[in-house]
C-alpha positions in Angstrom: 125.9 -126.5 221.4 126.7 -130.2 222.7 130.2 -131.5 222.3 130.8 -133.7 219.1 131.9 -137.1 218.9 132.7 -139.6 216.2 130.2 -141.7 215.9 128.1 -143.9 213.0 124.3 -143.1 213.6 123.7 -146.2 211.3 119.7 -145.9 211.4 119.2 -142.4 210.0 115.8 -142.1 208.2 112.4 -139.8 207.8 111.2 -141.6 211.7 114.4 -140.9 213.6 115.0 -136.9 212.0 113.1 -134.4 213.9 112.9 -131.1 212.3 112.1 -127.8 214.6 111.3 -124.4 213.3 112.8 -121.4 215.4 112.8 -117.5 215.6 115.9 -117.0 213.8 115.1 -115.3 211.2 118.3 -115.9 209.2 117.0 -118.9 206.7 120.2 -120.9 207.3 119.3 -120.8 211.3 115.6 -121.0 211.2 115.3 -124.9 211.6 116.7 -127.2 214.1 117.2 -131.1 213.0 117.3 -133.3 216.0 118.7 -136.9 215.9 116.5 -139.6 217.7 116.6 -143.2 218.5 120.5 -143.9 218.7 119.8 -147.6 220.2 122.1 -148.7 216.8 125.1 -146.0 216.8 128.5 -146.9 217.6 131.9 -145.1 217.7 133.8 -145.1 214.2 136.1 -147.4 213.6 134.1 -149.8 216.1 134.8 -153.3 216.0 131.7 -154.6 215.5 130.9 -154.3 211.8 127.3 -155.7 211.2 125.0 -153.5 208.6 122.1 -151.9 210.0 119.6 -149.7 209.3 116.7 -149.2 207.3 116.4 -150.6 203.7 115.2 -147.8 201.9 118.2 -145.9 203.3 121.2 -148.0 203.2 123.7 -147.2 201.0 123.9 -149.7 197.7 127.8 -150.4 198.6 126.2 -152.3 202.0 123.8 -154.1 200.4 126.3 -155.5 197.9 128.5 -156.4 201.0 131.5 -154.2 199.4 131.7 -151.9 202.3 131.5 -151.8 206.2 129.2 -149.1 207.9 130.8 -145.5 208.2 130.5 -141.9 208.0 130.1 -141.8 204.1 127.1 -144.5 204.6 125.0 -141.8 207.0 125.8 -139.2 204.4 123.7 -141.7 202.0 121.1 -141.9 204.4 121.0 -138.4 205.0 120.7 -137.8 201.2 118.0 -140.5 200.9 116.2 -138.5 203.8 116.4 -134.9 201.9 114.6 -136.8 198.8 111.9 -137.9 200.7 111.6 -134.9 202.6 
């Protein structure tokens, strides 16, 4: 397993979410979800503050300008990604 790091994926949607089946056959370890296309993450608590992403899965609190990108935003998009999946 790769190391973790904090950072703000910022562009998570259906295009950038890979999904791989494996052998496992325990249901909770049968799929692997792989992140692509990180040309828009930063580190959290970056400086640099502009909203990005894709429209359909930005959170509403960014588009009303309330809120600056962060973890709870990519848990949005990850939500808005399990509906459309």
């Amino acid at each position: 397993m790769p190391p973790a790091f904090d950072a703000i994926a910022a562009d998570l949607k259906a295009d950038n979410l890979l999904i791989q089946a494996t052998t496992n056959v325990d249901p909770w370890l049968a799929w692997s979800v792989w992140l692509t296309d990180l040309d828009l993450a930063r580190p959290v608590g970056s400086a640099d503050q502009r909203i990005s992403g894709s429209r359909g899965y930005l959170a509403p609190e960014l588009l009303s300008g309330e809120a600056v990108q962060s973890e709870r935003t990519d848990i949005f998009a990850l939500g808005a990604w399990l509906l459309w999946l």
